[in-house]
C-alpha positions in Angstrom: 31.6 -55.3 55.1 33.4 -54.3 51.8 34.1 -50.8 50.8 33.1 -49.4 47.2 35.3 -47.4 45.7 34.1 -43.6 45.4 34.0 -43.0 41.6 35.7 -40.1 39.8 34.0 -37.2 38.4 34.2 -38.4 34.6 32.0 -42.0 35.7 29.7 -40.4 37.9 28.3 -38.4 35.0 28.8 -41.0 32.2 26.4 -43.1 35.1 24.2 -39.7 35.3 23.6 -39.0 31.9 22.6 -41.4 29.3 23.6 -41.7 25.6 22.5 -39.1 23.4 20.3 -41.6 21.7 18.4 -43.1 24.9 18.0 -39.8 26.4 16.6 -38.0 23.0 13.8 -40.6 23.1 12.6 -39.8 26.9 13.1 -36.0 26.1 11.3 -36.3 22.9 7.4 -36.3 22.2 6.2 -39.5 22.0 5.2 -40.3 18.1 1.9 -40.1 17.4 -0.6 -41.2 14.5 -1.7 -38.9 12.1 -4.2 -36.6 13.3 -6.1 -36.6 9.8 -9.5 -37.0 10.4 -11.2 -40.0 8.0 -14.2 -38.7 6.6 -16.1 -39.9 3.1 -17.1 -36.9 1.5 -18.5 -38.3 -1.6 -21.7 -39.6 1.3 -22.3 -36.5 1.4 -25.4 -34.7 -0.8 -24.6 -32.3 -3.5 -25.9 -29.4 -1.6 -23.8 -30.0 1.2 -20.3 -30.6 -0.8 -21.6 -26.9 -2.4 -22.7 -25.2 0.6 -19.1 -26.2 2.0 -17.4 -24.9 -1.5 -19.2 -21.4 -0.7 -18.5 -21.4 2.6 -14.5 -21.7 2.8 -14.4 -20.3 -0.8 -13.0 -23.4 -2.5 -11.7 -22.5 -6.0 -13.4 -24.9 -8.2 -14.6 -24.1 -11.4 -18.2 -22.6 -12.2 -20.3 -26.3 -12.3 -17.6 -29.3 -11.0 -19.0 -32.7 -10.9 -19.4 -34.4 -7.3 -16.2 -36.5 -7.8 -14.3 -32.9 -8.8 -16.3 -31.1 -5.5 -15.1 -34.5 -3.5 -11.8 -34.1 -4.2 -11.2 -30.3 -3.7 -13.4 -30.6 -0.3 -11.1 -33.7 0.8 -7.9 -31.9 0.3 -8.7 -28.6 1.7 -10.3 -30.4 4.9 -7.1 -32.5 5.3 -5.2 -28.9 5.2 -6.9 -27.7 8.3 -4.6 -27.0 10.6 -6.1 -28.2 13.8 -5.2 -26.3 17.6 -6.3 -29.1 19.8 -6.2 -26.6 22.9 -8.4 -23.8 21.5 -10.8 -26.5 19.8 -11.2 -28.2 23.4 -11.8 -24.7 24.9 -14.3 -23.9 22.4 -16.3 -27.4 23.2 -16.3 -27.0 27.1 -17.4 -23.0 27.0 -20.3 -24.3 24.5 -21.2 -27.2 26.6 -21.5 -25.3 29.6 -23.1 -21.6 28.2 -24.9 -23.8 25.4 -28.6 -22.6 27.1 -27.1 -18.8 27.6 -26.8 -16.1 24.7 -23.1 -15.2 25.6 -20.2 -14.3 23.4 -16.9 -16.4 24.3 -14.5 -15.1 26.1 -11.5 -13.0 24.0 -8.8 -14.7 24.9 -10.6 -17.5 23.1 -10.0 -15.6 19.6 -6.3 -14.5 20.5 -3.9 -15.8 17.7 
């Protein structure tokens, strides 16, 4: 039976810890697509491009054409910042109090 050699301090953590560019890729988030939902505004009906201009106060001028109204609504909705957490709380406390008239709980609205 042969006998290894013990290593020295200096290999066992050159062994131990790998190169700063293999280990920044296992410590690291994996890279994911872009979260930017796809949607085709200019399907959308007139009133509904408006009534979404009123609603998140869009500054567009006084009587924009559907193209202008496409446009602004496209590039504010791609600005949404998006809290995947809070939106999948939100969903499951509707889903199950959806039949009950029941504020959400405040921790919900915490920022």
């Amino acid at each position: 039976m042969a006998v290894r050699p013990k290593a020295t301090s200096a290999t066992t953590q050159a062994a131990a810890a790998p190169s700063n560019s293999a280990s920044s890729k296992h410590t690291a988030e994996p890279t994911r697509p872009p979260l930017a939902a796809k949607v085709d505004f200019s399907t959308m009906s007139n009133q509904s491009l408006r009534r979404y201009r009123q609603v998140h106060k869009l500054n567009v001028k006084t009587r924009p054409t559907k193209d202008e109204l496409v446009t602004s609504i496209a590039k504010h909705f791609a600005a949404r910042p998006v809290d995947e957490v809070d939106t999948i709380a939100r969903f499951l406390f509707l889903t199950r109090t959806r039949d009950r008239v029941l504020k959400p709980p405040s921790r919900l609205y915490q920022t």
